[in-house]
Biopython code that builds the backbone (N, CA, C, O; Angstrom):
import numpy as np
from Bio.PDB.StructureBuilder import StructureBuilder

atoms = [
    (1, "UNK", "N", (-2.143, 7.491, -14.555)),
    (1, "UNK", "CA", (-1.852, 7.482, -13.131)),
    (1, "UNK", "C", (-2.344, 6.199, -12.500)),
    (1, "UNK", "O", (-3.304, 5.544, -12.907)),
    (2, "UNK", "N", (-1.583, 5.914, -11.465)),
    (2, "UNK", "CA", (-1.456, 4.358, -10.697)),
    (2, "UNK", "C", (-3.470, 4.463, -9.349)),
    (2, "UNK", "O", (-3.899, 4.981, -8.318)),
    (3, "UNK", "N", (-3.774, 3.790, -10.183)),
    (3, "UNK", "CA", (-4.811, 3.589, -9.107)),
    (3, "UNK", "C", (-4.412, 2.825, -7.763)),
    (3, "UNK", "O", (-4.021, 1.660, -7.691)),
    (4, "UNK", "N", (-4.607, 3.804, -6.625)),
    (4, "UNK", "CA", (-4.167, 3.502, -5.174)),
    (4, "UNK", "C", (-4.761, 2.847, -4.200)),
    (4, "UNK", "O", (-5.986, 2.965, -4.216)),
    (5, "UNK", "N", (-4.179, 1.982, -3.078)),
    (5, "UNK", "CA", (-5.085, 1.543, -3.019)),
    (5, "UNK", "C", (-5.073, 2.047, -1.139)),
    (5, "UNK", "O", (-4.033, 1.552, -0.705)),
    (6, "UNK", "N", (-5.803, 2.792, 0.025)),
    (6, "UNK", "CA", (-5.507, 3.139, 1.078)),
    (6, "UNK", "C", (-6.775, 2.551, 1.906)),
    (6, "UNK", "O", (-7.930, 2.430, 1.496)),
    (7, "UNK", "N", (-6.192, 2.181, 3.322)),
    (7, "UNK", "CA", (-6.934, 1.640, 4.255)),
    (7, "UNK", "C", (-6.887, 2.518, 5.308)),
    (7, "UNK", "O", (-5.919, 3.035, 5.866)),
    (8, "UNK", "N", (-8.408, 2.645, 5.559)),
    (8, "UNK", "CA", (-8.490, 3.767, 6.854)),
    (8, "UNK", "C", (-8.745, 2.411, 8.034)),
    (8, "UNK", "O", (-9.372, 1.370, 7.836)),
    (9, "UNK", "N", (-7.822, 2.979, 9.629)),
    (9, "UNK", "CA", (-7.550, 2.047, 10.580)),
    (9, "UNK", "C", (-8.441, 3.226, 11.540)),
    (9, "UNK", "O", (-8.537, 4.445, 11.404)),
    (10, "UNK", "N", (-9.069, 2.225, 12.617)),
    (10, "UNK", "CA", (-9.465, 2.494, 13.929)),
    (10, "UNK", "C", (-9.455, 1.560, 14.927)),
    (10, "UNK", "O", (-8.900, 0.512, 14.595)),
    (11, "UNK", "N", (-9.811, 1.589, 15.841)),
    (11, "UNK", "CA", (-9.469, 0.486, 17.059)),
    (11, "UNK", "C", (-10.527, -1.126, 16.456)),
    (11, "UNK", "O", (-10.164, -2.291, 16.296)),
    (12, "UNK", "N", (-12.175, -0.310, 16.228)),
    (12, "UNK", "CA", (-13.025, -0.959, 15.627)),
    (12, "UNK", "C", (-13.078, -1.290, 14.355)),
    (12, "UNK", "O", (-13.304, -2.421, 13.927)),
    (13, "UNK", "N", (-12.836, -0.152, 13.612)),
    (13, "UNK", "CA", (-13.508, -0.251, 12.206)),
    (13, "UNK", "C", (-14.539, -0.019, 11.684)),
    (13, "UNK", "O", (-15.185, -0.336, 10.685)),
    (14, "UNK", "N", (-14.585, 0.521, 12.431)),
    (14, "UNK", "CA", (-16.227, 1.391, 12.247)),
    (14, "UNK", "C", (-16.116, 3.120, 12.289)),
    (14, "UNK", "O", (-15.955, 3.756, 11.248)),
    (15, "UNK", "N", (-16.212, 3.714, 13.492)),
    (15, "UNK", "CA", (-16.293, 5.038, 13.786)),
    (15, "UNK", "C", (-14.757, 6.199, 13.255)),
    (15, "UNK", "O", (-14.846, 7.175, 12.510)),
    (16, "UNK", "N", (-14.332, 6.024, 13.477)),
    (16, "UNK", "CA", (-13.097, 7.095, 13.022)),
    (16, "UNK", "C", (-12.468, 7.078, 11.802)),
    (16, "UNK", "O", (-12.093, 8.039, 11.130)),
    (17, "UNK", "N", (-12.329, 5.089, 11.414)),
    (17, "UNK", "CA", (-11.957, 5.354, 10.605)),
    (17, "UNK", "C", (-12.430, 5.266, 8.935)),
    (17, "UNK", "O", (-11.898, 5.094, 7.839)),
    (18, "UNK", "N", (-13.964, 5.535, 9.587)),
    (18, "UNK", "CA", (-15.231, 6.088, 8.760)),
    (18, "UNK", "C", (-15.161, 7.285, 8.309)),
    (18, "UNK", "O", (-15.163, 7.794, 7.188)),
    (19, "UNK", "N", (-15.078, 7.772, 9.716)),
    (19, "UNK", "CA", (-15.000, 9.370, 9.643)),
    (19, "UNK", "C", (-13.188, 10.040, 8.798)),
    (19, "UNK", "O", (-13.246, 11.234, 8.505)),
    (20, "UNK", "N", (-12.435, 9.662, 8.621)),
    (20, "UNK", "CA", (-11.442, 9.623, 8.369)),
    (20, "UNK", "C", (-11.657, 9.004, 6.374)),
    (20, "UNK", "O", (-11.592, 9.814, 5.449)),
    (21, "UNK", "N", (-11.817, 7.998, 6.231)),
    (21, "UNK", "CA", (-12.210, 8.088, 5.071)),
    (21, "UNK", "C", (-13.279, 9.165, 4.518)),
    (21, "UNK", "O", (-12.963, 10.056, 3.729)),
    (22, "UNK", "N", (-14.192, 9.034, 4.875)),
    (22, "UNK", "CA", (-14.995, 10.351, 4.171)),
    (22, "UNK", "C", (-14.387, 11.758, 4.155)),
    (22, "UNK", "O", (-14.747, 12.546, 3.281)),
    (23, "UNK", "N", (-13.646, 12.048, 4.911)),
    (23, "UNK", "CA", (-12.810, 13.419, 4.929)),
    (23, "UNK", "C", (-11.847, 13.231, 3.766)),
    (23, "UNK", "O", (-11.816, 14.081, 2.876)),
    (24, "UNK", "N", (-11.344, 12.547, 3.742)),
    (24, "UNK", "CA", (-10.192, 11.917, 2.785)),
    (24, "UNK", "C", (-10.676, 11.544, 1.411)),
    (24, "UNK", "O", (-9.793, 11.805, 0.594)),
    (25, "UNK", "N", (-11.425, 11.186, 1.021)),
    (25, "UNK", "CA", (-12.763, 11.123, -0.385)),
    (25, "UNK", "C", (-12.698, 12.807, -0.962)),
    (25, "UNK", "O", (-12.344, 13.263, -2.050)),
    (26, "UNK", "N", (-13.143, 13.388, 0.132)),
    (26, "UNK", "CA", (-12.781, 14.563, -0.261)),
    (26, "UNK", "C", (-11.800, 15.312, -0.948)),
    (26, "UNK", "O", (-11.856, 15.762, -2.093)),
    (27, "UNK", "N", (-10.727, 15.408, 0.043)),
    (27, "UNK", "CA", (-9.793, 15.508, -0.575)),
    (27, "UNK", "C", (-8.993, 14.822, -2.074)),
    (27, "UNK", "O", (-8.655, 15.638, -2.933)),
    (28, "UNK", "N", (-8.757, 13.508, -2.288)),
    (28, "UNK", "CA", (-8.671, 12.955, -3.326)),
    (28, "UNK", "C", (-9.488, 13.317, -4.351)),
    (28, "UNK", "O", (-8.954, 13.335, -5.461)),
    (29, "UNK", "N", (-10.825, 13.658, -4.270)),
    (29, "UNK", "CA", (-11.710, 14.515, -5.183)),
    (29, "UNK", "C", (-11.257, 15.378, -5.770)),
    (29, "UNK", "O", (-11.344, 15.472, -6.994)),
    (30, "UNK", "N", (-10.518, 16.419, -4.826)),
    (30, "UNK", "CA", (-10.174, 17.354, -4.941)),
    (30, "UNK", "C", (-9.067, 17.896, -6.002)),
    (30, "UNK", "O", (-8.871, 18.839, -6.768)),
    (31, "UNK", "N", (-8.258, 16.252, -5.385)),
    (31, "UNK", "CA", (-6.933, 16.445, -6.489)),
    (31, "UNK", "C", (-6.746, 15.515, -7.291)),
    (31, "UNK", "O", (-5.806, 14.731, -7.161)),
    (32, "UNK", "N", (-7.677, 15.446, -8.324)),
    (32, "UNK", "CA", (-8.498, 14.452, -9.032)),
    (32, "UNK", "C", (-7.607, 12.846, -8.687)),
    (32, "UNK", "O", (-7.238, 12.141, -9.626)),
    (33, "UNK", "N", (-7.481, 12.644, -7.939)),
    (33, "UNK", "CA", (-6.632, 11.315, -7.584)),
    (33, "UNK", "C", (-8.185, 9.858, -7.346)),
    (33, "UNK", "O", (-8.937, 9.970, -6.378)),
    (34, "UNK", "N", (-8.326, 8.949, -8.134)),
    (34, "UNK", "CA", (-9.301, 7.932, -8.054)),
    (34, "UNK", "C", (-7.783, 6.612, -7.327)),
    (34, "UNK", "O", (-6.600, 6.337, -7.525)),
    (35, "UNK", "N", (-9.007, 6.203, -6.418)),
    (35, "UNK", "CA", (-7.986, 5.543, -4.990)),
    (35, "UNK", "C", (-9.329, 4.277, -4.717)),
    (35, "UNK", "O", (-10.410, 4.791, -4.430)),
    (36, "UNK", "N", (-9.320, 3.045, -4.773)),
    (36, "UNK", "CA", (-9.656, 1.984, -3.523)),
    (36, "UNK", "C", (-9.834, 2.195, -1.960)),
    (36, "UNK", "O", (-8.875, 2.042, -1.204)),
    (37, "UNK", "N", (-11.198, 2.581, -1.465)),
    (37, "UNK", "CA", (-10.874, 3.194, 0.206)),
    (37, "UNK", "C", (-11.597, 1.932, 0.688)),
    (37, "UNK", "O", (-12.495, 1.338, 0.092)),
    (38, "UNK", "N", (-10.969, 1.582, 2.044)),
    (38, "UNK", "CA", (-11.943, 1.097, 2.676)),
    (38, "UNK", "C", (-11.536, 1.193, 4.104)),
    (38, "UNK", "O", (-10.583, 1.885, 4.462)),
    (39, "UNK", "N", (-12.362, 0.401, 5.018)),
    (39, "UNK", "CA", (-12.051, 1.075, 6.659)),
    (39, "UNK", "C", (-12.130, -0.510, 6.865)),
    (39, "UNK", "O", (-12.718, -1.375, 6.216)),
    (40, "UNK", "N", (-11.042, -0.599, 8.401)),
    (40, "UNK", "CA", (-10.670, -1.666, 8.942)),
    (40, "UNK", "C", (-10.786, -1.675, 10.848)),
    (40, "UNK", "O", (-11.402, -0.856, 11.530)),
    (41, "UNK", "N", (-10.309, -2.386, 11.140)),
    (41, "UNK", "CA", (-10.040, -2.145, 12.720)),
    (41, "UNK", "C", (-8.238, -3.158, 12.686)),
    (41, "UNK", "O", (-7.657, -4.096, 12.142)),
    (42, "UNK", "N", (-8.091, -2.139, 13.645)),
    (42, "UNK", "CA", (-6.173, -2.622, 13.567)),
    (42, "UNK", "C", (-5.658, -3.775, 13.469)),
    (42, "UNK", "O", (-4.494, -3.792, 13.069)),
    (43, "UNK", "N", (-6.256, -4.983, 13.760)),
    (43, "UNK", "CA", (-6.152, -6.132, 14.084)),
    (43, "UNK", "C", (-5.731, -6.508, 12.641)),
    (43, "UNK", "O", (-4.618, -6.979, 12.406)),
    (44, "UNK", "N", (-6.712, -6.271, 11.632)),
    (44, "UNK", "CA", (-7.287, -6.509, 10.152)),
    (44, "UNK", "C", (-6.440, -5.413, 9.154)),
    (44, "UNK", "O", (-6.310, -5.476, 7.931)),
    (45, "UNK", "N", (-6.129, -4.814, 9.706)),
    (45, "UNK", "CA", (-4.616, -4.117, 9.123)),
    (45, "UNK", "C", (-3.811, -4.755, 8.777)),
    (45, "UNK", "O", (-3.745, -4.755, 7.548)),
    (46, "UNK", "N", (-2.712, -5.677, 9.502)),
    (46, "UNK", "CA", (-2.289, -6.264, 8.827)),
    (46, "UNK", "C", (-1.722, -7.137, 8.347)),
    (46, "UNK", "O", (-0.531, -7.433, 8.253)),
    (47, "UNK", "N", (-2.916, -7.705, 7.927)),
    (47, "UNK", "CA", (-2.956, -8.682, 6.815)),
    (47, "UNK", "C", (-4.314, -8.604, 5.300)),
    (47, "UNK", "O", (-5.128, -9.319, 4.716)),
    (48, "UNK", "N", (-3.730, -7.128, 5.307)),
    (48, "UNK", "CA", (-4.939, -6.529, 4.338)),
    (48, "UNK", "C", (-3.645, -5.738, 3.291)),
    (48, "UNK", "O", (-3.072, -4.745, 3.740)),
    (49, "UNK", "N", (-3.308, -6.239, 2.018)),
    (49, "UNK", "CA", (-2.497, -4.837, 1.578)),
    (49, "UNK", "C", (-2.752, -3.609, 1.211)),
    (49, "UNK", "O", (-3.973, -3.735, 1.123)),
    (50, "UNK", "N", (-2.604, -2.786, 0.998)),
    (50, "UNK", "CA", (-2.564, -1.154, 0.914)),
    (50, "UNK", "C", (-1.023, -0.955, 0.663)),
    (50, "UNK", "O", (-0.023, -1.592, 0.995)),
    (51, "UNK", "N", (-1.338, 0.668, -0.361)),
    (51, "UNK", "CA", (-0.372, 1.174, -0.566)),
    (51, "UNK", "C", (-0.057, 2.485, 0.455)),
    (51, "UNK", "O", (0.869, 3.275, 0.276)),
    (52, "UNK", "N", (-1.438, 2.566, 2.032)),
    (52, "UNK", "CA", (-1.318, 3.505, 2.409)),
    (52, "UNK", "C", (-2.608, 3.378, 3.135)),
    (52, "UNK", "O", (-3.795, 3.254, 2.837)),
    (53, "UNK", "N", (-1.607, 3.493, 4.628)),
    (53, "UNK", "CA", (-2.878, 3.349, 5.731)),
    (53, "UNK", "C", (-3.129, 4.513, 6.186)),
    (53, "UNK", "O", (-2.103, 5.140, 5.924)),
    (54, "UNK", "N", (-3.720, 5.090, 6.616)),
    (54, "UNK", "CA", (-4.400, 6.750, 7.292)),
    (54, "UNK", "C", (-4.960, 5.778, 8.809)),
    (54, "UNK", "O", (-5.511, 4.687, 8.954)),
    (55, "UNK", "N", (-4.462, 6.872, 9.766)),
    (55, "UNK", "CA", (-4.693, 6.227, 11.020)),
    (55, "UNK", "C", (-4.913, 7.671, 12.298)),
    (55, "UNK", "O", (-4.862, 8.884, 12.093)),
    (56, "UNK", "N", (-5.038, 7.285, 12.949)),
    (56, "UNK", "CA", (-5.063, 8.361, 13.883)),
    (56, "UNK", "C", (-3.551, 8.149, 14.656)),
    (56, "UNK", "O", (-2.871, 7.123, 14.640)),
    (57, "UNK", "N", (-3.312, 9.147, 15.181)),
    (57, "UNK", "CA", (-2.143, 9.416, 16.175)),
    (57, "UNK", "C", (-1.918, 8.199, 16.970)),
    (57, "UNK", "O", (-1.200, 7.241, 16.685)),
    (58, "UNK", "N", (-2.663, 8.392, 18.039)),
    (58, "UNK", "CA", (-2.880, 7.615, 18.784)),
    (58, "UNK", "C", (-2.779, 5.933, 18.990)),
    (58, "UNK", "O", (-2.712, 5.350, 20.072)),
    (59, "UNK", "N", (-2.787, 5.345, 17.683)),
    (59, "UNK", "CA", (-2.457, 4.557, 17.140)),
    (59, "UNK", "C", (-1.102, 4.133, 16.675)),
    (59, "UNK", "O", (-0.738, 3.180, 15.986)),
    (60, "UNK", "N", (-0.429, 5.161, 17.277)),
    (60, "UNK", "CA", (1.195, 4.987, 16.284)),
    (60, "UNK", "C", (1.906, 3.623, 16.970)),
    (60, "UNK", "O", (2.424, 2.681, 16.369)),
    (61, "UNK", "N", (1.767, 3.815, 18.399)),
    (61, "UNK", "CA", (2.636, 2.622, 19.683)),
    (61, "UNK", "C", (2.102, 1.449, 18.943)),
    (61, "UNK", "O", (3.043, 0.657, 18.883)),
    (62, "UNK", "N", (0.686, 0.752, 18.131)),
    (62, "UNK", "CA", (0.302, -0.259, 18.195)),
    (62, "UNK", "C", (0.982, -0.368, 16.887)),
    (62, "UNK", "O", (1.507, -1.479, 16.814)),
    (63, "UNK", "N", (1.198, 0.396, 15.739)),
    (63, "UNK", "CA", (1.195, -0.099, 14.478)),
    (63, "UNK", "C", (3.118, -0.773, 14.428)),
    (63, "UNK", "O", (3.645, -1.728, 13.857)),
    (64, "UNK", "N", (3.598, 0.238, 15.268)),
    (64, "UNK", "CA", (5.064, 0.011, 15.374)),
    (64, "UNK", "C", (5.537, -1.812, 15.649)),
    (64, "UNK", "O", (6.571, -2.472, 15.549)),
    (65, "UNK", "N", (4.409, -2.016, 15.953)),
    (65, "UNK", "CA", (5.011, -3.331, 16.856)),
    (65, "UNK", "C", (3.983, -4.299, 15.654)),
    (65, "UNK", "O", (3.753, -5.492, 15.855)),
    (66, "UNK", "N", (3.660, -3.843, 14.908)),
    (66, "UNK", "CA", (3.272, -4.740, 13.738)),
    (66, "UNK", "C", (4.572, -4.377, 12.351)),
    (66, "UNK", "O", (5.090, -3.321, 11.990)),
    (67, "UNK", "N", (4.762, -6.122, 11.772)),
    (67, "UNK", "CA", (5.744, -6.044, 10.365)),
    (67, "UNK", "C", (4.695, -5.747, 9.667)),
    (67, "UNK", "O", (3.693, -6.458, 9.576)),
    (68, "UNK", "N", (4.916, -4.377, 8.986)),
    (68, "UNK", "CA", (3.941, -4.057, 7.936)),
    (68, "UNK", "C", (4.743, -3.847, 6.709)),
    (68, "UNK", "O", (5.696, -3.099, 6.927)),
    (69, "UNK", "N", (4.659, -4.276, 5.464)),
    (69, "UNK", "CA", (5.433, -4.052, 4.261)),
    (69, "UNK", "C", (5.828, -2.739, 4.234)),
    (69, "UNK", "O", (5.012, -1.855, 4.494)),
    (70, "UNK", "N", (6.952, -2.493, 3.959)),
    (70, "UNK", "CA", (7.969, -1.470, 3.886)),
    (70, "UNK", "C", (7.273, -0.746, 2.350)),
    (70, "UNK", "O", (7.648, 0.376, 2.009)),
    (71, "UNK", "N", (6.437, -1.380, 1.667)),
    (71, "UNK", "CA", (5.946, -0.838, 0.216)),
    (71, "UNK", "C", (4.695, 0.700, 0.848)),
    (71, "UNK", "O", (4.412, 1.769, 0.307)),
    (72, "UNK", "N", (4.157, -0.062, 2.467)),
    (72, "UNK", "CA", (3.014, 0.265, 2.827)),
    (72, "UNK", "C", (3.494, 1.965, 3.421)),
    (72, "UNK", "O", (4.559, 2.163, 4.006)),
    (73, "UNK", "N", (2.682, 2.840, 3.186)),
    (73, "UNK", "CA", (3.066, 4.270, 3.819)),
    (73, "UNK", "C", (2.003, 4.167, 5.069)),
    (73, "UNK", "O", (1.005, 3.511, 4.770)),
    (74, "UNK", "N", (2.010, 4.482, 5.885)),
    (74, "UNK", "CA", (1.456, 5.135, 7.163)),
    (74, "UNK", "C", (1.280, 6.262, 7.350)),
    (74, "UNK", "O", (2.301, 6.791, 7.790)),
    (75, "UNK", "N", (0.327, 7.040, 7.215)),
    (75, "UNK", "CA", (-0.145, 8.456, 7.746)),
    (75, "UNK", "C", (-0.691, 8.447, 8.502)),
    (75, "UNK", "O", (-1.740, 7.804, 8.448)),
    (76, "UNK", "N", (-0.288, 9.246, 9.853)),
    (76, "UNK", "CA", (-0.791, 9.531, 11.342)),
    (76, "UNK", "C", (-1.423, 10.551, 11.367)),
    (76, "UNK", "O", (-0.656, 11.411, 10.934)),
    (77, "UNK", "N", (-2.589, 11.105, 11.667)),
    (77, "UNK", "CA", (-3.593, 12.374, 11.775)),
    (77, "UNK", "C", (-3.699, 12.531, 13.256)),
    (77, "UNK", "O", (-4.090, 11.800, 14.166)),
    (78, "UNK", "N", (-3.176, 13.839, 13.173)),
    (78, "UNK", "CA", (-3.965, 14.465, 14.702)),
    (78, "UNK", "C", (-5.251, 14.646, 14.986)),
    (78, "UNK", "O", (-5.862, 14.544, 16.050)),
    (79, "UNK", "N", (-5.726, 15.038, 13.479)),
    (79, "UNK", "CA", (-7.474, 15.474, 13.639)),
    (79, "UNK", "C", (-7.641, 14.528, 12.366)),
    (79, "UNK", "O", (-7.074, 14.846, 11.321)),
    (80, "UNK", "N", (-8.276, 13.575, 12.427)),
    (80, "UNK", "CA", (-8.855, 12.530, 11.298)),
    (80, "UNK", "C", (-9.936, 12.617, 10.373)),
    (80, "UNK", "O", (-10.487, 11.793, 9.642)),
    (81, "UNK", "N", (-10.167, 14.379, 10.698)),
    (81, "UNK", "CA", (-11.171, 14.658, 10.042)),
    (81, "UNK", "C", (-10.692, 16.171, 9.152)),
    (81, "UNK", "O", (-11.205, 16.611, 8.123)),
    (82, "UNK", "N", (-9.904, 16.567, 9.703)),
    (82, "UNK", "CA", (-9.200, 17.432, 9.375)),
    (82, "UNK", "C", (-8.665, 17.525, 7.938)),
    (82, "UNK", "O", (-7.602, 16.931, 7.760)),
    (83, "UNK", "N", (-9.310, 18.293, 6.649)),
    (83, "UNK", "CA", (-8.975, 18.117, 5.106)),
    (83, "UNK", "C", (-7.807, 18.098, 5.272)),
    (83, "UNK", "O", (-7.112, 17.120, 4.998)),
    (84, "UNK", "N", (-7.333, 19.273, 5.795)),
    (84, "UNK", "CA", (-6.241, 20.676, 5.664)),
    (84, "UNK", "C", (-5.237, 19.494, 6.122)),
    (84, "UNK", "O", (-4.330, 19.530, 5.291)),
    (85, "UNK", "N", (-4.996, 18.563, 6.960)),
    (85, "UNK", "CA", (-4.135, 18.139, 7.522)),
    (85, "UNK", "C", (-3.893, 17.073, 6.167)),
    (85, "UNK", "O", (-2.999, 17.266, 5.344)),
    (86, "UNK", "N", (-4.954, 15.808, 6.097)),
    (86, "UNK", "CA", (-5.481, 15.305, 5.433)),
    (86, "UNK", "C", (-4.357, 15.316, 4.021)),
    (86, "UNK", "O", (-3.428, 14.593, 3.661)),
    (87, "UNK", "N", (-5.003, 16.517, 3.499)),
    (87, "UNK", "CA", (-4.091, 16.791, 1.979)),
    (87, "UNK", "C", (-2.919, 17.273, 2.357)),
    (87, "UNK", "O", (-2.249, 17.360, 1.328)),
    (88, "UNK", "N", (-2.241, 17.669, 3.353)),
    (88, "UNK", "CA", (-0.800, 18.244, 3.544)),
    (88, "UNK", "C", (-0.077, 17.162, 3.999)),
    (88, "UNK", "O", (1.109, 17.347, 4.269)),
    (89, "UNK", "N", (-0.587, 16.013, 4.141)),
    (89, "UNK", "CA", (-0.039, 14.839, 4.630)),
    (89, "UNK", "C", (0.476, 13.783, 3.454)),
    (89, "UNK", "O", (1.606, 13.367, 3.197)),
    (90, "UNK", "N", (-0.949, 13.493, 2.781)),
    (90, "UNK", "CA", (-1.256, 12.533, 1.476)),
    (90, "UNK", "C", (-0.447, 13.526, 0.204)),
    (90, "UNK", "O", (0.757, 13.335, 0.036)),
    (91, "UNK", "N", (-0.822, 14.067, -0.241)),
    (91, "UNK", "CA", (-0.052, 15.039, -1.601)),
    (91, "UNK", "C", (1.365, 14.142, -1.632)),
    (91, "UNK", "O", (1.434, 13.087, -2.263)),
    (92, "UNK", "N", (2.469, 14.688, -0.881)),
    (92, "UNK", "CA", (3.353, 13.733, -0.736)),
    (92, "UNK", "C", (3.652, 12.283, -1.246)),
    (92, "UNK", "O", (4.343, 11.797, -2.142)),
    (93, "UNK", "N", (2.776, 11.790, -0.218)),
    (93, "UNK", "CA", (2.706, 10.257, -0.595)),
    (93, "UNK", "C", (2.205, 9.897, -1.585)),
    (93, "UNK", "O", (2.678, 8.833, -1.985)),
    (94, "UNK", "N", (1.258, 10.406, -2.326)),
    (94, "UNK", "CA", (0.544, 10.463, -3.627)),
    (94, "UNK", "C", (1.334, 10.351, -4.574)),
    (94, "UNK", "O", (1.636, 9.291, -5.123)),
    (95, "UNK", "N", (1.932, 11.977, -4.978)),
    (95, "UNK", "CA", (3.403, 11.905, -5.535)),
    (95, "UNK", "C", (4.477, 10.691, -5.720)),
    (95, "UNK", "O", (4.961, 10.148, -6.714)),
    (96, "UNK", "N", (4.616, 10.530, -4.463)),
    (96, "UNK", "CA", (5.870, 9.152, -4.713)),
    (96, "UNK", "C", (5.278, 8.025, -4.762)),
    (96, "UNK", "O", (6.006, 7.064, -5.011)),
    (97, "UNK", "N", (4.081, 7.811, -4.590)),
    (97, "UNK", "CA", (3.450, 6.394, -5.633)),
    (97, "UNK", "C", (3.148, 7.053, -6.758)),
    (97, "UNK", "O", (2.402, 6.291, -7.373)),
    (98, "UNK", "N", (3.301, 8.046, -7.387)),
    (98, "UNK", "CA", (2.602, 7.592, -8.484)),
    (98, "UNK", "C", (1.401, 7.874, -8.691)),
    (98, "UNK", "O", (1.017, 7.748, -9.853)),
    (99, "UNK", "N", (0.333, 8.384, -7.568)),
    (99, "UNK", "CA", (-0.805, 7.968, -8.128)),
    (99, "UNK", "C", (-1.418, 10.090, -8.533)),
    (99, "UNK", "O", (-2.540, 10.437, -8.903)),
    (100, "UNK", "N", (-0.047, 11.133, -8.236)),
    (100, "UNK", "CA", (-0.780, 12.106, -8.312)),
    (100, "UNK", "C", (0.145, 12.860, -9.847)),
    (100, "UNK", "O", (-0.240, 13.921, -10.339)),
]
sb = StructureBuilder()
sb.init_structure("model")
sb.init_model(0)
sb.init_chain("A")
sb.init_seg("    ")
for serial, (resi, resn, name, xyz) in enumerate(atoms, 1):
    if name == "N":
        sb.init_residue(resn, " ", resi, " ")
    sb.init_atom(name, np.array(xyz, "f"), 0.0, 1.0, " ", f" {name:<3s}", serial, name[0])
structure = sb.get_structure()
């Protein structure tokens, strides 16, 4: 299986999408998936590659108006901490890279 590589986004890069990776560690644990994590602030998005950014909602208006590689998946979370959402989101995307 394809080792993945996903960037957690927040306004900073610090707080959410901290909290958002560590929820997400979890999960990938879970479904034995070994992944590259690290946390950014939006700015630093992109021009960072990933096969898969995790972001909050709220964030969707800013990412739209960035060219982000069409290779790159985007997952939007309502609750960024939320497993349940978390793995019902990623599984998917996992799958069609490859990496589950």
């Amino acid at each position: 299986m394809k080792k993945i590589n996903i960037l957690f986004v927040c306004g900073a890069g610090l707080g959410s999408s901290f909290a958002a990776q560590m929820s997400t560690e979890d999960v990938l644990n879970h479904l034995g998936v070994e992944a590259h994590l690290d946390h950014v602030d939006i700015s630093s998005a992109v021009s960072m590659p990933s096969d898969i950014i995790i972001t909050a909602e709220n964030f969707r208006s800013q990412f739209e108006k960035f060219n982000i590689p069409s290779e790159t998946t985007i997952i939007y979370l309502n609750n960024i901490v939320s497993k349940a959402e978390i793995e019902e989101k990623i599984t998917p995307v996992l799958k069609e890279k490859g990496a589950l």
